[in-house]
C-alpha positions as a Markdown table, in Angstrom:
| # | Residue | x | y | z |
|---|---|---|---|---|
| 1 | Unk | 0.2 | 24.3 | -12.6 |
| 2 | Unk | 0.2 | 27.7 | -11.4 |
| 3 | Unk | 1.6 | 28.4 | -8.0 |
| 4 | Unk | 1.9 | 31.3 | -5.9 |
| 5 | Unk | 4.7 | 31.0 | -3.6 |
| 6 | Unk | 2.3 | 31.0 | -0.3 |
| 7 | Unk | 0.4 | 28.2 | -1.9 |
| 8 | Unk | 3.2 | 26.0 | -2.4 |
| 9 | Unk | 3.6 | 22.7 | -0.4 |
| 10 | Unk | 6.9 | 21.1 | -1.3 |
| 11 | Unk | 7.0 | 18.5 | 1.7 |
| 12 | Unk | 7.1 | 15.0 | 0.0 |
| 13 | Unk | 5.8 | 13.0 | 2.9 |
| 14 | Unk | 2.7 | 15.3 | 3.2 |
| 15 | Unk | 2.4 | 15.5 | -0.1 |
| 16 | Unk | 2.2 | 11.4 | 0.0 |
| 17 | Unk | -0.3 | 11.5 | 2.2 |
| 18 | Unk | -2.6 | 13.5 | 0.4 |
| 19 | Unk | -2.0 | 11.6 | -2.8 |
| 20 | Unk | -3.3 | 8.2 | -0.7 |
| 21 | Unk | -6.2 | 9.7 | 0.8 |
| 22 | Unk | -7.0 | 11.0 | -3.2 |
| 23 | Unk | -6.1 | 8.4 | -4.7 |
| 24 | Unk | -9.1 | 8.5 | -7.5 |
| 25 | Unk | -7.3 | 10.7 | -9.8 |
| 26 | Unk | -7.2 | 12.4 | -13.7 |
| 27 | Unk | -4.7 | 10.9 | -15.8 |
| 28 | Unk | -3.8 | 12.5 | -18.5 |
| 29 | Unk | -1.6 | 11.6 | -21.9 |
| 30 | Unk | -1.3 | 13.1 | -25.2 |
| 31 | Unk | -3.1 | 10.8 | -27.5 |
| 32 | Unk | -2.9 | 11.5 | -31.7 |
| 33 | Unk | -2.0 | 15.1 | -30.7 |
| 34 | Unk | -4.8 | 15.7 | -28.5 |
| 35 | Unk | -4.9 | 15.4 | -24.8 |
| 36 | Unk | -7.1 | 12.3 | -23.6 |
| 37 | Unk | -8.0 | 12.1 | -19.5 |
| 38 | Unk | -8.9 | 9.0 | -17.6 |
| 39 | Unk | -10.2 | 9.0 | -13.9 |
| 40 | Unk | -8.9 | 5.5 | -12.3 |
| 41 | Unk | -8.2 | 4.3 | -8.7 |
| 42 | Unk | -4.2 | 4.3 | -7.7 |
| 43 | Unk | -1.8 | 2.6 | -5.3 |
| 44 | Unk | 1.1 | 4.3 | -3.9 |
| 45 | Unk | 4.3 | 3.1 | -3.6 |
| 46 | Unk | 7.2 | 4.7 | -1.5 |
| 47 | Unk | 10.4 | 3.2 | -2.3 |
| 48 | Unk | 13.2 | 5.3 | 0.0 |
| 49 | Unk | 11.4 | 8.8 | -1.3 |
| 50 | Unk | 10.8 | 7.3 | -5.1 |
| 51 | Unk | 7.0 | 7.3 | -5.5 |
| 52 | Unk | 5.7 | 5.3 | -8.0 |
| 53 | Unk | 2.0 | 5.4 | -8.9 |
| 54 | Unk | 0.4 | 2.2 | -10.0 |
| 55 | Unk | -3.0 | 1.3 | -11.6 |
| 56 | Unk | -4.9 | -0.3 | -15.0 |
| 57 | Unk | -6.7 | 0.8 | -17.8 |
| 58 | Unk | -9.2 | -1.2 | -20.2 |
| 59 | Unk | -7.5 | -2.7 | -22.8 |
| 60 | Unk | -10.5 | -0.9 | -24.6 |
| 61 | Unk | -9.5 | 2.3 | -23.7 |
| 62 | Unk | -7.0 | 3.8 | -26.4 |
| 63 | Unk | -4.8 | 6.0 | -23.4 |
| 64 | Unk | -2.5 | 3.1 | -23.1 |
| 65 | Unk | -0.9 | 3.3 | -26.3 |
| 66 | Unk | 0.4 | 6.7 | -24.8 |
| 67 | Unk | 2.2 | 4.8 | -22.3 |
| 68 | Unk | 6.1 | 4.4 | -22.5 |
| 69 | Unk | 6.2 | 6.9 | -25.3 |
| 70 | Unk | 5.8 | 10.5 | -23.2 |
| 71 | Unk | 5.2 | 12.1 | -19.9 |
| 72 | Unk | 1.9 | 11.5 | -18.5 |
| 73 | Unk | 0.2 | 13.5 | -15.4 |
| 74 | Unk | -1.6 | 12.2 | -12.4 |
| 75 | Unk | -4.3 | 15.0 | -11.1 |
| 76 | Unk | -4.8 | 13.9 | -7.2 |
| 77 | Unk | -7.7 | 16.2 | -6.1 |
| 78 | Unk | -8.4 | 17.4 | -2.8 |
| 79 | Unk | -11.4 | 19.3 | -1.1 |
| 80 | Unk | -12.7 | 22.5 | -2.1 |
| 81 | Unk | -15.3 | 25.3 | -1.2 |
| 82 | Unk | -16.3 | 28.2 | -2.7 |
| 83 | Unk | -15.5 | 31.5 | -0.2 |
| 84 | Unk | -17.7 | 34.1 | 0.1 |
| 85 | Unk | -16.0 | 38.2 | -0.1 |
| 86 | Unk | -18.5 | 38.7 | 3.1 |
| 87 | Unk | -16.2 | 36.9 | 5.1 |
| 88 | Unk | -13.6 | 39.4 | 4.7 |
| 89 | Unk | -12.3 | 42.7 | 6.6 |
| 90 | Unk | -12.2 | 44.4 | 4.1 |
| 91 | Unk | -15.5 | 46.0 | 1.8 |
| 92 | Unk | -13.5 | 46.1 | -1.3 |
| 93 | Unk | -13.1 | 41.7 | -2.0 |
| 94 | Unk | -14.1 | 39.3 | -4.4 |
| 95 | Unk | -15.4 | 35.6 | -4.3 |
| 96 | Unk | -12.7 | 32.8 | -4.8 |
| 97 | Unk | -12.4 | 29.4 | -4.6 |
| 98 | Unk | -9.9 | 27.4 | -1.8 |
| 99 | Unk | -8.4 | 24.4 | -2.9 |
| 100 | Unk | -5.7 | 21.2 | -2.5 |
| 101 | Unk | -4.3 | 19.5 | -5.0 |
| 102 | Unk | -1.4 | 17.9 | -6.1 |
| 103 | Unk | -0.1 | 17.0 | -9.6 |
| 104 | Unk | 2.3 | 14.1 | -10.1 |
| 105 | Unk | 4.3 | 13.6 | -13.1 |
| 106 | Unk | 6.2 | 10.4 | -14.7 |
| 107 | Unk | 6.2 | 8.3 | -18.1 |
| 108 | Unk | 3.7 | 5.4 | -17.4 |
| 109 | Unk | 5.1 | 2.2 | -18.1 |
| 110 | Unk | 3.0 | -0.7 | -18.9 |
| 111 | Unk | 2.5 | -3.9 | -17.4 |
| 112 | Unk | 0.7 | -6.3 | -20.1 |
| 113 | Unk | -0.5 | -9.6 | -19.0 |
| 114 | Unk | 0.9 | -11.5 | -21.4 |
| 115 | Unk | 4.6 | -10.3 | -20.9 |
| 116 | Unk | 4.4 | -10.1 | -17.4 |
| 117 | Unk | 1.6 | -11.7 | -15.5 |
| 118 | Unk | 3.0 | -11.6 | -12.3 |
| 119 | Unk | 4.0 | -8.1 | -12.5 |
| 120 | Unk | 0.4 | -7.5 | -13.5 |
| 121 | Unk | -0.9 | -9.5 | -10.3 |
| 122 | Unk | 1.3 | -7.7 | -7.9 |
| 123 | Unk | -0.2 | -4.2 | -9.0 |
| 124 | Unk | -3.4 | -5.6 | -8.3 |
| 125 | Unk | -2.8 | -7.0 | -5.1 |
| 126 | Unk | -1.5 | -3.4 | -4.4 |
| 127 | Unk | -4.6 | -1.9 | -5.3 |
| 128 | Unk | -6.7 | -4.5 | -3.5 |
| 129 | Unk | -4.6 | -3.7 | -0.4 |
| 130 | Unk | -5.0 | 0.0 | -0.7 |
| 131 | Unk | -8.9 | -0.4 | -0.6 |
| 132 | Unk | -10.1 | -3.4 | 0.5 |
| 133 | Unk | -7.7 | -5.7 | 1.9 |
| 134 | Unk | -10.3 | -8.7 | 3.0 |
| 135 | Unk | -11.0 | -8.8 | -0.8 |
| 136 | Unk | -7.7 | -10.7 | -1.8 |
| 137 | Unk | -9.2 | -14.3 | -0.2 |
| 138 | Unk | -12.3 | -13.4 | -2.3 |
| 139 | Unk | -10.5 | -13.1 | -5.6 |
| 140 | Unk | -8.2 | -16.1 | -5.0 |
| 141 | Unk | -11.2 | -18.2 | -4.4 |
| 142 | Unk | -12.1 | -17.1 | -8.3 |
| 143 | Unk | -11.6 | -19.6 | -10.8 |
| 144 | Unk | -8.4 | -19.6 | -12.5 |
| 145 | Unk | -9.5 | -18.9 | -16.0 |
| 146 | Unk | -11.9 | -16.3 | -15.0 |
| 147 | Unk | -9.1 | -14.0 | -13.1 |
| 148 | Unk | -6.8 | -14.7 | -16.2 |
| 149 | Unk | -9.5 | -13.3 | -18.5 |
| 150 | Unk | -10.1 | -9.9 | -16.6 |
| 151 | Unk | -6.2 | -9.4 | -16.4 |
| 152 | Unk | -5.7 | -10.0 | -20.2 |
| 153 | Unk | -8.5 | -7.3 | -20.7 |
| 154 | Unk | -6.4 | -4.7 | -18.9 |
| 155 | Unk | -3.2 | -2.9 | -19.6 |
| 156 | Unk | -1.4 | -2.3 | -16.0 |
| 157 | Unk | 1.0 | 0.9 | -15.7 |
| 158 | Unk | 3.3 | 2.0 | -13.3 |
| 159 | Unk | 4.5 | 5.5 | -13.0 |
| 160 | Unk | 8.0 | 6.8 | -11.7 |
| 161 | Unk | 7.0 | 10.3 | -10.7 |
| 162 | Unk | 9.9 | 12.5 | -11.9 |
| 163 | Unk | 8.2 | 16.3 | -10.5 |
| 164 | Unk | 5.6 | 16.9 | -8.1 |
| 165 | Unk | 3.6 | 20.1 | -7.4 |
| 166 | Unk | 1.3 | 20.8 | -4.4 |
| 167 | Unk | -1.0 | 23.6 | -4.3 |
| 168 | Unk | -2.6 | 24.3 | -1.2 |
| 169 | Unk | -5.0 | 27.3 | -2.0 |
| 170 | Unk | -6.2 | 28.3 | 1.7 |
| 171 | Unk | -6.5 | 32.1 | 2.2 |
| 172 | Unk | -2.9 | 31.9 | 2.7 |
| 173 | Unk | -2.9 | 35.6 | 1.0 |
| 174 | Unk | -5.2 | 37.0 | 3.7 |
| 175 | Unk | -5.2 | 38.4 | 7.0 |
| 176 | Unk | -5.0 | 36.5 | 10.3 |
| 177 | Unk | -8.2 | 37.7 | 11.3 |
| 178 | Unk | -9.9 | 36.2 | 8.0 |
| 179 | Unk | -7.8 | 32.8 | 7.7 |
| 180 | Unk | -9.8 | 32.1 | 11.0 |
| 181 | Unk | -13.2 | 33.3 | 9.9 |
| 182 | Unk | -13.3 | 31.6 | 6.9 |
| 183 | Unk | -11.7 | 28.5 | 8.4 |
| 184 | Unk | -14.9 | 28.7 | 10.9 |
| 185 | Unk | -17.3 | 29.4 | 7.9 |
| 186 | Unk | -16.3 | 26.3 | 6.5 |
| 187 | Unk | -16.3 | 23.8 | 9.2 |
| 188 | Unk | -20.0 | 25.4 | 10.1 |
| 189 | Unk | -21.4 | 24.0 | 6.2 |
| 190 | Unk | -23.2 | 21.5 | 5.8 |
| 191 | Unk | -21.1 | 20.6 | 2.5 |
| 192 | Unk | -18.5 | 17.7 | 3.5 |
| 193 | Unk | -16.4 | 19.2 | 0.6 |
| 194 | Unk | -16.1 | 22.5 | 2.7 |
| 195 | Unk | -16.0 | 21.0 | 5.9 |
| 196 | Unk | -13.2 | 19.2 | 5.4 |
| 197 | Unk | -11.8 | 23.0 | 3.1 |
| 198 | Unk | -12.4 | 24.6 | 6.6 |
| 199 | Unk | -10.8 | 21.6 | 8.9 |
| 200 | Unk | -7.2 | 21.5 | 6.4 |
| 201 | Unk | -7.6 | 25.4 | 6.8 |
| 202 | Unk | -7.3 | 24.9 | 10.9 |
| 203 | Unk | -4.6 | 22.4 | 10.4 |
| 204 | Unk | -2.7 | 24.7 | 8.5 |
| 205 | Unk | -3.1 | 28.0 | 11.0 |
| 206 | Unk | -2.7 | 25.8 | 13.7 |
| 207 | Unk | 0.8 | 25.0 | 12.5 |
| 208 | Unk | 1.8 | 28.5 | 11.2 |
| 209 | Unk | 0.5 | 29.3 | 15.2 |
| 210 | Unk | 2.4 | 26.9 | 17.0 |
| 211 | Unk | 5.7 | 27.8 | 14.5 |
| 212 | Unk | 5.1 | 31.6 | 15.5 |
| 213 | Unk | 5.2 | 30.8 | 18.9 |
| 214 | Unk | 8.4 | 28.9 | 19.0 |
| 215 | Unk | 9.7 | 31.9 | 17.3 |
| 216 | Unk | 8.7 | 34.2 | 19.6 |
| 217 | Unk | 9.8 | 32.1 | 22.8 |
């Protein structure tokens, strides 16, 4: 992914936190030559700074003969909001587009039910965990051969991420004066999506303004 150096965000832990609060992401693989995308709910697992992404596919779907064989990317995206050039200073801008997201990268490794049920089981008590804890009770009330049949018709992965890259796209390449206008701009949408553009915008100025203080003191 192409970074400019303002847009970079190289902290793992916030970069964690982003991936958990986006945790419906684009995976992509290189099948037969071509690349092949899936979108699929993740858990996140921290193990002393390793993260390790975990999810399933169908057993249908083709991407998990990729799996084991090459590197695979993870596409956590973030909020986004188109910014108007008559928020600016200046006469002479352009429109752009501010943006978060991060992109995770590992060779999935999978988890088949046959070989390795309780693996299998333990990435989906993750995932219940992650968003919807009270359903655990529900699915060990199931019967037996019914929760065996819908975890022999998926293919489990787990991914050791190996890089990770975190764009945060937020005016960081304009003035003061504009950061905050925009930031304002945003919050005042009624888009969600920009809202919540404007409110990482003020959480990012608010830090850069508390840093230049201590600077200054």
């Amino acid at each position: 992914m192409y970074i400019p150096h303002a847009n970079r965000e190289d902290d793992p832990a916030i970069l964690l936190a982003f991936m958990r609060e986006h945790a419906f992401i684009t995976l992509v693989s290189i099948l037969d030559g071509i690349p092949f995308a899936s979108h699929v709910p993740v858990a996140l697992r921290d193990d002393a700074g390793q993260f390790t992404i975990i999810g399933h596919l169908a057993k249908a779907n083709p991407q998990w003969r990729t799996f084991g064989t090459g590197e695979a990317l993870a596409i956590f995206n973030g909020p986004h909001a188109y910014i108007s050039p008559s928020l600016y200073e200046k006469h002479e801008s352009v429109p752009t587009w501010n943006y978060i997201a991060v992109h995770a990268y590992g060779v999935p490794q999978p988890v088949f039910f046959n070989d390795a049920h309780a693996a299998l089981e333990g990435s989906l008590r993750e995932l219940i965990a992650t968003y919807e804890a009270a359903y655990q009770t529900h699915w060990e009330s199931l019967p037996v051969k019914f929760r065996e049949g819908m975890l022999q018709g998926v293919v489990g992965f787990e991914i050791a991420v190996t890089r990770l890259e975190g764009k945060y796209k937020l005016s960081q390449n304009r003035s003061h004066t504009d950061q905050h206008t925009v930031a304002h701009a945003l919050l005042a949408s009624g888009d969600p999506a920009a809202q919540a553009t404007g409110a990482a915008m003020q959480t990012q100025l608010a830090a850069r303004d508390s840093q230049a203080s201590r600077l200054s003191s």
